[in-house]
C-alpha positions in Angstrom: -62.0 -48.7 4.9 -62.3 -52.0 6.4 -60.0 -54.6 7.4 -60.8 -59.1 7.6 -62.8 -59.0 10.9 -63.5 -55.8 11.5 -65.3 -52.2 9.9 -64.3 -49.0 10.2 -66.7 -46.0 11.3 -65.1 -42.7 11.1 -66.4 -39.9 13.5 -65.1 -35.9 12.8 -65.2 -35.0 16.7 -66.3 -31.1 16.8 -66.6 -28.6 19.8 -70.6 -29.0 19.7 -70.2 -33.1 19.8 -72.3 -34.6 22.0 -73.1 -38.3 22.9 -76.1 -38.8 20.4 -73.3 -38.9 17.5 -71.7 -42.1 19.1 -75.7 -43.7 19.6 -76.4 -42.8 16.0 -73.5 -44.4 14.5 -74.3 -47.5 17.0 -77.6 -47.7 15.0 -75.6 -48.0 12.4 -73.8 -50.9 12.3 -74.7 -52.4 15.3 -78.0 -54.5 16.4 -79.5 -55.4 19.8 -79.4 -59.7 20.8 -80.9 -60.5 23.8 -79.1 -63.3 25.7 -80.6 -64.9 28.5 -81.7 -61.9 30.7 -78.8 -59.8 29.0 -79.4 -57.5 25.9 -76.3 -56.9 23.9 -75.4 -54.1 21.5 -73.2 -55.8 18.9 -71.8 -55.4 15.1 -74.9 -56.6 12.8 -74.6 -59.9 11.1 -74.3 -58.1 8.0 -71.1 -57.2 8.9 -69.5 -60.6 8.6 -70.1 -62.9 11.9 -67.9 -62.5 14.8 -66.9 -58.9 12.7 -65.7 -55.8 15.1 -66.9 -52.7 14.5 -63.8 -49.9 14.9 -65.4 -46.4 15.5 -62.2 -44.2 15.3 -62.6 -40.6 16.4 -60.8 -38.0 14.8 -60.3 -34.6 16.9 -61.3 -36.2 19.8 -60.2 -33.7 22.4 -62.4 -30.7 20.4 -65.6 -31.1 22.0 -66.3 -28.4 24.7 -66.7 -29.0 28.4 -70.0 -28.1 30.1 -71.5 -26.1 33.0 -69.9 -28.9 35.2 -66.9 -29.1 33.3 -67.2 -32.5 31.6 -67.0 -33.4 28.1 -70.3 -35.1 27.9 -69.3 -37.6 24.8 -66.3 -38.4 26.3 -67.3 -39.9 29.8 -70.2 -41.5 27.7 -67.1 -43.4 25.8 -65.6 -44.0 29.4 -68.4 -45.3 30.5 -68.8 -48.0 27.4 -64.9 -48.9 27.8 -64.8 -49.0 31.8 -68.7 -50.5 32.4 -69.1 -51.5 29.3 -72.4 -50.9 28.3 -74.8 -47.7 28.6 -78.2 -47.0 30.3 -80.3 -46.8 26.9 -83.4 -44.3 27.2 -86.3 -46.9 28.4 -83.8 -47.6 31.6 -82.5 -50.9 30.1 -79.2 -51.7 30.8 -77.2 -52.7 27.3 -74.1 -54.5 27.5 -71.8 -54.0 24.2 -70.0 -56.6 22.4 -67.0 -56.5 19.9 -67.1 -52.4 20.0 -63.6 -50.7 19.3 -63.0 -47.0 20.3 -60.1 -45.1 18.6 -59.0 -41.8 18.4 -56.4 -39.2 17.3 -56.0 -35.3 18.2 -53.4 -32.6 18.5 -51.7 -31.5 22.0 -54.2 -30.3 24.6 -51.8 -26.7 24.2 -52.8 -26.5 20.3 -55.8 -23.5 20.0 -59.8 -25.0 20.7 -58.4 -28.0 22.0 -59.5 -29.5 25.2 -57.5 -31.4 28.1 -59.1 -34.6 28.3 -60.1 -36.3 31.2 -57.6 -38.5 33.2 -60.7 -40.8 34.0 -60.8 -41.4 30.9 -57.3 -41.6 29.4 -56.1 -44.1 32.3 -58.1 -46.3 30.5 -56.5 -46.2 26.8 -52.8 -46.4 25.7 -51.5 -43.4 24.4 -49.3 -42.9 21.4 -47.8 -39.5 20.5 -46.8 -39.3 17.1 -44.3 -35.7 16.1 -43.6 -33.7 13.2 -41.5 -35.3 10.7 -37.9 -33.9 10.6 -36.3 -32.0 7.8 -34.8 -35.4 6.3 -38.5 -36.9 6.3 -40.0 -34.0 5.0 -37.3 -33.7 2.0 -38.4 -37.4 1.5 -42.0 -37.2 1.2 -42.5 -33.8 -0.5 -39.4 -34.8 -2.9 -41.5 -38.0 -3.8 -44.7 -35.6 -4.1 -42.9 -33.1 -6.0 -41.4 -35.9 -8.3 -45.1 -37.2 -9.3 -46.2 -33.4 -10.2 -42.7 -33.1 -12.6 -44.0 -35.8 -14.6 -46.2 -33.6 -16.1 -43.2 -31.2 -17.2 -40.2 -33.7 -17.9 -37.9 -30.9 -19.0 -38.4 -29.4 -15.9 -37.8 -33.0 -13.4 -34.5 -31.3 -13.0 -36.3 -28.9 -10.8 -37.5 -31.5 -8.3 -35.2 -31.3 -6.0 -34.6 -27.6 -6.0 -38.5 -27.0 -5.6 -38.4 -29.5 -2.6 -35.9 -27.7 -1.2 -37.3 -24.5 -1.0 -40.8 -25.6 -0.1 -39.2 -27.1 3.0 -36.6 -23.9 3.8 -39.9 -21.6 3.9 -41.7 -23.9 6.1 -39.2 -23.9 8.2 -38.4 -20.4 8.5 -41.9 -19.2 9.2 -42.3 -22.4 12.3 -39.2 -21.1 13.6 -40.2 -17.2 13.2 -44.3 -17.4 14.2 -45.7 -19.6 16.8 -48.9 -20.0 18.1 -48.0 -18.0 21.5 -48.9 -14.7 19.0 -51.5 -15.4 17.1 -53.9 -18.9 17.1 -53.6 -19.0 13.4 -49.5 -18.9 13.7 -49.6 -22.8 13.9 -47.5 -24.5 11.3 -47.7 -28.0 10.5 -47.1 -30.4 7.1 -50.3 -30.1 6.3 -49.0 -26.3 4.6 -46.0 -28.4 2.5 -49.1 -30.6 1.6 -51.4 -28.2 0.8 -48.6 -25.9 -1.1 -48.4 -29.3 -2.9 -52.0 -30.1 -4.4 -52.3 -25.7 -4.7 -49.4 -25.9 -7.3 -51.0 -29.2 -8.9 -54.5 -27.7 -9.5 -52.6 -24.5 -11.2 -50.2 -26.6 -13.5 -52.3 -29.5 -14.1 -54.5 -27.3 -16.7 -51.6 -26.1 -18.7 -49.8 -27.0 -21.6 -46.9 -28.7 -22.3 -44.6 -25.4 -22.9 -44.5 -24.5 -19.0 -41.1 -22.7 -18.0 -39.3 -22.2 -14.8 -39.9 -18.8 -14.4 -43.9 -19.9 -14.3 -43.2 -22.8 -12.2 -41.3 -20.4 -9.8 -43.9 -17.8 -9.7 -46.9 -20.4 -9.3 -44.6 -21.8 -6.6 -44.0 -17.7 -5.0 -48.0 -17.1 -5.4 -48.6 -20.2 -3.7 -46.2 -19.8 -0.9 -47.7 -16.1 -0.2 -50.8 -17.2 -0.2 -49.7 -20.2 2.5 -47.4 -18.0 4.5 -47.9 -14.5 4.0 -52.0 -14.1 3.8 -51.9 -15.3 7.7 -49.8 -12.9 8.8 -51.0 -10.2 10.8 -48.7 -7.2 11.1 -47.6 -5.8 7.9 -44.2 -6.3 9.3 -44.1 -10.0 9.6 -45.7 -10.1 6.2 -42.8 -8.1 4.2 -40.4 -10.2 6.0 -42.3 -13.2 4.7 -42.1 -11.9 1.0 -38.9 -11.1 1.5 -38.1 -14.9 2.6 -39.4 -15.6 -0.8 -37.5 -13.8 -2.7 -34.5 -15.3 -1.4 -35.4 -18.1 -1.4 -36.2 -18.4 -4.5 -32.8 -16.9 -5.4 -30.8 -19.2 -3.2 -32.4 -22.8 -5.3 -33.9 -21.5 -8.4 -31.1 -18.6 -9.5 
């Protein structure tokens, strides 16, 4: 999206990113202006004069280090914000111009992730942004929950309850599984969201008559699915079913 003054390119950072993804999207938006003996890299005209171009990059701290040990693309985007400009491949020194680098990750510790260069990061402010709590989540996924009831007004009674016990199993399983036993044992929102939208797609087809005993089982098979299907030992996955079950029987009995 784009905001007065300035555009928005959004980059999906990978492990196999390299520094041609950042040139490309330069080629892009952006033109070369010579000035005097200077050339510039700058947002085109097309873009609104004076506009900035914003290229935000999401998983930034996923592309892999080399032989050397350096993330290629990101001391090319050190570099741009400590020099700025870049060597471009006839040996011609471009200077750029109203260029905006952002960028969002999760914690160095999380699985594939890659601790970032200090040369780099003494150069950016950083902003660490948590979890919501249990009150927040009850919030959001109520509100969520409450748009998906409209569908089923005789059962908006259940939007609480369903909220509720979205949130306990979350819970439960972050506090139960980490990501110190298995990669995949790494909870986030993203499941309440995703629990969410799996439920939708299911109900969103049917008629009119759905009861809260279907509601409750789309909301078990989803939860299973979420929860259960990640699990490794078959241990931690009849203790997972069993969290459903009473569950279920603590907000929906």
């Amino acid at each position: 999206q784009s905001i007065q003054g300035a555009v928005l390119a959004s980059l999906n950072f990978s492990s196999r990113t390299t520094p041609e993804l950042i040139l490309k999207t330069f080629g892009q938006y952006c033109s070369y202006v010579r000035r005097g003996k200077d050339i510039y890299l700058e947002p085109s005209e097309s873009l609104g004069a004076q506009s900035w171009l914003v290229v935000f990059c999401d998983e930034i701290n996923l592309p892999e280090e080399d032989t050397y040990g350096t993330q290629r693309v990101i001391m090319f985007m050190r570099q741009l914000v400590e020099h700025k400009g870049f060597w471009r491949n006839d040996n011609t020194w471009i200077k750029i111009d109203r260029i905006q680098f952002v960028g969002a990750c999760n914690p160095p510790t999380d699985a594939g992730r890659v601790e970032m260069s200090h040369r780099f990061l003494r150069h950016v402010p950083l902003l660490l942004v948590d979890f919501p709590e249990k009150d927040s989540l009850m919030q959001i996924y109520g509100t969520f929950n409450g748009g998906m009831m409209k569908l089923f007004p005789h059962l908006k009674g259940e939007t609480g309850a369903l909220t509720d016990a979205m949130v306990a199993v979350y819970i439960e399983n972050q506090r139960k599984f980490t990501a110190d036993m298995q990669p995949q044992y790494f909870y986030s929102p993203r499941e309440l969201s995703r629990w969410v939208r799996g439920m939708y797609e299911a109900i969103s087809s049917m008629d009119a008559g759905l009861t809260k005993e279907e509601l409750v089982r789309i909301w078990a098979h989803e939860g299973l699915r979420l929860f259960s299907d990640r699990l490794v030992e078959d241990s931690d996955k009849e203790w997972c079913r069993n969290l459903i079950d009473d569950v279920a029987k603590r907000f929906f009995a």
